[in-house]
C-alpha positions in Angstrom: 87.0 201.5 106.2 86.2 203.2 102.4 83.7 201.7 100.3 87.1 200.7 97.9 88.4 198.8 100.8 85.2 197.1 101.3 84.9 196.3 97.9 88.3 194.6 97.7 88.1 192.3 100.8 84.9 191.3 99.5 86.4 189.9 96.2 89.2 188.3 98.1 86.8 186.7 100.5 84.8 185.5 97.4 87.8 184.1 95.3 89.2 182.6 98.9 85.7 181.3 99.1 86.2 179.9 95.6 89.6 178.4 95.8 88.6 176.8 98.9 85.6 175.4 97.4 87.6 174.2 94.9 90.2 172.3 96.5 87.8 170.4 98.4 86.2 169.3 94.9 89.7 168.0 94.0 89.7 166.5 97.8 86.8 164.7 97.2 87.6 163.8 93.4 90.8 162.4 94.6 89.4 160.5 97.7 87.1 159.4 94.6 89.8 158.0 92.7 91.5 156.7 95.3 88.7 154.9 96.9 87.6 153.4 93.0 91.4 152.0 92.5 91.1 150.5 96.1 87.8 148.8 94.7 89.2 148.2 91.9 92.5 146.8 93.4 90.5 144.6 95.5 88.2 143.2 92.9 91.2 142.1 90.9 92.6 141.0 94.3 89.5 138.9 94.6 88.8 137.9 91.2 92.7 136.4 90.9 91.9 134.7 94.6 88.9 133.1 93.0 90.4 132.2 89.9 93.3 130.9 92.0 90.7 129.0 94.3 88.9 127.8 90.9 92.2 126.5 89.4 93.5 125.0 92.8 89.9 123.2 93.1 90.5 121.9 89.6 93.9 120.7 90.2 92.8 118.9 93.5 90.2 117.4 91.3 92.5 116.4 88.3 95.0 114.6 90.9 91.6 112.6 92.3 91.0 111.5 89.5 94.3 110.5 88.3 94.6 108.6 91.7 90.9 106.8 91.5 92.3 105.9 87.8 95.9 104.6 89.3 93.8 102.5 92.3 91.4 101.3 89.9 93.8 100.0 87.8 96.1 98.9 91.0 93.0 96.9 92.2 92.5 95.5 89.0 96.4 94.1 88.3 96.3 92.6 91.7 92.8 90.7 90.9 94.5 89.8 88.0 97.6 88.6 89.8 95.6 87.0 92.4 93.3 84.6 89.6 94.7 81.3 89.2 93.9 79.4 86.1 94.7 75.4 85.7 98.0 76.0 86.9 100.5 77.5 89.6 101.8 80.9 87.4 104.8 79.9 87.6 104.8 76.3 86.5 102.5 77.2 83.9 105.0 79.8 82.6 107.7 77.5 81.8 105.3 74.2 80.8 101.4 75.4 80.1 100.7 75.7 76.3 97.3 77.2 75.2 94.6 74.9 75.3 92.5 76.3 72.4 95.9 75.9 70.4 95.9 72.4 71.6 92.0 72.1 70.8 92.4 73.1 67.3 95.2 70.9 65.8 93.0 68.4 67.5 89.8 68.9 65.5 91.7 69.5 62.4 93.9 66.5 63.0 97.0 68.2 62.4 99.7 66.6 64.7 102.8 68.5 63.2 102.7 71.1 65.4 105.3 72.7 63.2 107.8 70.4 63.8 107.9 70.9 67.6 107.6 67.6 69.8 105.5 67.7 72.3 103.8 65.4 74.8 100.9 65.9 77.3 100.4 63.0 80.3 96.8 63.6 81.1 95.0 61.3 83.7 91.3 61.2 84.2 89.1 60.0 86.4 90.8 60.4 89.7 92.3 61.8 92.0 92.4 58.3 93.9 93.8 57.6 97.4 95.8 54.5 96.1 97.0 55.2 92.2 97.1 59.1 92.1 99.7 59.6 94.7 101.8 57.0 93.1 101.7 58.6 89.7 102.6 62.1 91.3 105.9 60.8 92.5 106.4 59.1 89.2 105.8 62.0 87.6 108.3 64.3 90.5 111.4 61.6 90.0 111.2 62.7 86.4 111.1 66.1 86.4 108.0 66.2 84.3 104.3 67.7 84.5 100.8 66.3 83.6 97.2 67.5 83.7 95.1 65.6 85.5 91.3 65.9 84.7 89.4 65.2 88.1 85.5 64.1 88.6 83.5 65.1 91.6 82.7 61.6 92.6 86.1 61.1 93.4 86.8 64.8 95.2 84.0 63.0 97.6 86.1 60.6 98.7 87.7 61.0 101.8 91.6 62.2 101.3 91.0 62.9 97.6 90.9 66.6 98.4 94.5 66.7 100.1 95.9 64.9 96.9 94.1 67.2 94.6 96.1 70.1 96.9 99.0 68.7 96.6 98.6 67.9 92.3 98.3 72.1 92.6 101.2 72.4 94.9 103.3 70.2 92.9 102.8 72.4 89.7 100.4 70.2 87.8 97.3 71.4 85.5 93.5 70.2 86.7 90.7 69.9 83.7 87.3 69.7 84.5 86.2 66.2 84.1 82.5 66.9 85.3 80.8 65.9 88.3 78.5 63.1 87.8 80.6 61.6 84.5 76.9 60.4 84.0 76.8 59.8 80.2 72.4 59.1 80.4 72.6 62.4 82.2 74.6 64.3 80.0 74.0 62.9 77.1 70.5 61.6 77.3 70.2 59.1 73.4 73.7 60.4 72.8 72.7 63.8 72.5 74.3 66.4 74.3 71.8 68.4 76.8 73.8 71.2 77.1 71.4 72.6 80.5 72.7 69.1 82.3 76.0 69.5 81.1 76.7 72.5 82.2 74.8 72.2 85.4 77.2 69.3 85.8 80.4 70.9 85.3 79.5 74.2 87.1 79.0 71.2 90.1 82.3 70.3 89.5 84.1 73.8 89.5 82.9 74.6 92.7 83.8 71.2 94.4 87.3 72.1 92.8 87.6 75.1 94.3 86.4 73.8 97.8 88.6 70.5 97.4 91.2 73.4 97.1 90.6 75.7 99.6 90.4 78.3 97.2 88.4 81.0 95.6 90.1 82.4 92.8 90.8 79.0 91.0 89.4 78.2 87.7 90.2 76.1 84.5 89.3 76.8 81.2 90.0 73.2 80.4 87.1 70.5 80.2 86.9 66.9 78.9 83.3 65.4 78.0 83.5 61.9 79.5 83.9 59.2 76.9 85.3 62.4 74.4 83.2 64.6 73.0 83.6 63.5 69.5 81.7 60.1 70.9 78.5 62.2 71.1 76.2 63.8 68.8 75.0 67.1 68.5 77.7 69.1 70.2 77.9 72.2 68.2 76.4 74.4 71.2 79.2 72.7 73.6 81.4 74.5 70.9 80.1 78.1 70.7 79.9 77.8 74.4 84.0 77.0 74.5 84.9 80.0 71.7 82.2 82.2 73.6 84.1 81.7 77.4 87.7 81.3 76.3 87.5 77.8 77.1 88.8 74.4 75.2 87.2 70.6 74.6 90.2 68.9 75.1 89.9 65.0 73.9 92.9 62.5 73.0 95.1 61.4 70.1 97.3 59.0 71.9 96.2 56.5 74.5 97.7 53.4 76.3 94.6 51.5 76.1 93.7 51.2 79.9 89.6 51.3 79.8 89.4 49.7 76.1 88.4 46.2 76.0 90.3 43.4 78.3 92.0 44.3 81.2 95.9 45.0 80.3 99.3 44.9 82.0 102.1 47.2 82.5 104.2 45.9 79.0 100.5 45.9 76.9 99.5 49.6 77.5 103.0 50.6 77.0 102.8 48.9 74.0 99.4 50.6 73.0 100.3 53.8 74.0 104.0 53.7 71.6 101.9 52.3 68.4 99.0 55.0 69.0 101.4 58.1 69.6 103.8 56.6 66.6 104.5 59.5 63.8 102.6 62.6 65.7 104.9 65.3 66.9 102.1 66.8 69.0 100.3 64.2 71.3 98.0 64.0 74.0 97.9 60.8 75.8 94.6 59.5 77.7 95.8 57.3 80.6 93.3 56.8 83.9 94.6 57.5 87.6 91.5 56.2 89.1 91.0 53.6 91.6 91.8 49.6 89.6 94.7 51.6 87.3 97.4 50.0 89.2 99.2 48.8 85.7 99.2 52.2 84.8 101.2 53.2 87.3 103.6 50.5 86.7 104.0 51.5 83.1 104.4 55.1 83.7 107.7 56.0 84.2 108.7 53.9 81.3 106.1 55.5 79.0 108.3 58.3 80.2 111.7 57.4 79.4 110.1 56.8 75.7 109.2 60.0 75.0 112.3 61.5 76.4 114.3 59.4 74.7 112.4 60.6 71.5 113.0 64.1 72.1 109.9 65.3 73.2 108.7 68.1 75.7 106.5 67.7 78.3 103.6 70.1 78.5 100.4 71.2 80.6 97.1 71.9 79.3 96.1 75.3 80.3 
């Protein structure tokens, strides 16, 4: 071979050499590329899957809470729903008026009541095994409701918690009437002790509640024996209604049977007409307790009265 020949295969070995060298630069620049949009392919693969994890935790999270908020709420309406106050719901829908409405007019001695008759039969004192059972089927034959404001001492007596049951079940309102009705206990020189009172009446609820086998009764409905305008000093009694939704419900009407001599049937119906005369709004005191026989006789006629006179009959609630 001549040194020319030599001299050319050595150049052509050196630019094969080159061009060799060189494609395996672009070899490994585009394995390089390739390898960086793979990385880069799966870190924006990864990235979405985490913000799609992120946004899928968050969703999970929104709908807990939505659905914490929607039992909550559930749990709440059916507490509601489950609370009875003074009254069976649905009696008290078509016949229970407001007490503190009631309460007001009373203090202010405003008996309008817009024009609007309206009577409430309320009965204290009992229930009683002899008269209380009597005036509830008075009170059925005509259709009408009363409230009936009940002691303690009487819920001792034996039966007096089946008729209380059955003034619930028969869609009437109950008022606390306290436990003791103790007036030198709750009002010790006239003057309201407000620690005994309500120690008395908190007796009273709970005894309620037992007498009707129930837990989720209440009343916001009291009446102070002997009225609480009888008693001096009762301005905390008062703050204490506002402060607990609750009413002092006394009397503007009454057929007379604890004042003074005994009465019959015709005398407290009597009493009752001349006290109630001119008011369109009246409660009426009357006593179911044991000894209120005449009452009883005078009842459904004191009923027929007020009918006659076009008035409604309402609950206390």
């Amino acid at each position: 071979m001549t040194k020319g020949n030599r001299r050319k295969d050595s150049s052509a070995n050196i630019n094969f050499s080159k061009k060799s060298r060189g494609r395996k630069r672009r070899k490994r620049l585009n394995m390089k590329k390739i390898l960086l949009l793979l990385l880069i392919v799966v870190t924006i693969g990864g990235c979405a899957k985490i913000a799609l994890a992120y946004r899928h935790e968050q969703e999970i999270a929104r709908i807990e809470t939505e659905n914490k908020e929607k039992l909550k709420k559930l749990l709440e309406n059916n507490q509601d729903s489950q609370k009875v106050v003074g009254q069976k719901k649905e009696f008290k829908e078509k016949v229970g008026v407001d007490a503190q409405k009631v309460w007001n007019a009373l203090n202010a001695y405003d008996y309008d009541n817009g024009g609007k008759k309206e009577v409430f039969l309320t009965f204290d004192d009992g229930p009683s095994t002899t008269n209380t059972p009597k005036v509830l089927e008075i009170l059925k034959n005509n259709g009408v409701k009363g409230t009936f404001f009940v002691i303690g001492r009487s819920l001792r007596m034996d039966g007096a918690p089946e008729i209380l049951k059955q003034i619930y079940e028969e869609g009437h309102a109950i008022g606390n009437h306290s436990y003791s009705h103790d007036y030198s206990y709750l009002y010790p020189s006239r003057v309201l002790n407000m620690n005994n009172f309500l120690e008395d009446f908190n007796k009273n609820s709970e005894l309620i509640n037992k007498s009707l086998g129930m837990d989720n009764f209440s009343t916001r409905v009291i009446r102070c024996p002997g009225g609480q305008l009888s008693w001096k000093e009762t301005t905390p009694l008062n703050e204490y209604m506002i402060k607990n939704n609750m009413a002092s419900i006394d009397w503007n009407a009454l057929n007379g049977d604890a004042e003074g001599a005994k009465k019959n049937a015709d005398q407290l119906y009597d009493f009752a007409v001349k006290s109630s005369a001119g008011n369109n709004l009246i409660v009426l005191l009357m006593h179911d307790t044991y000894g209120k026989e005449e009452t009883v006789k005078y009842l459904d006629k004191m009923i027929k009265y007020y009918k006659s006179n076009g008035y409604e009959f309402k609950t206390l609630v």
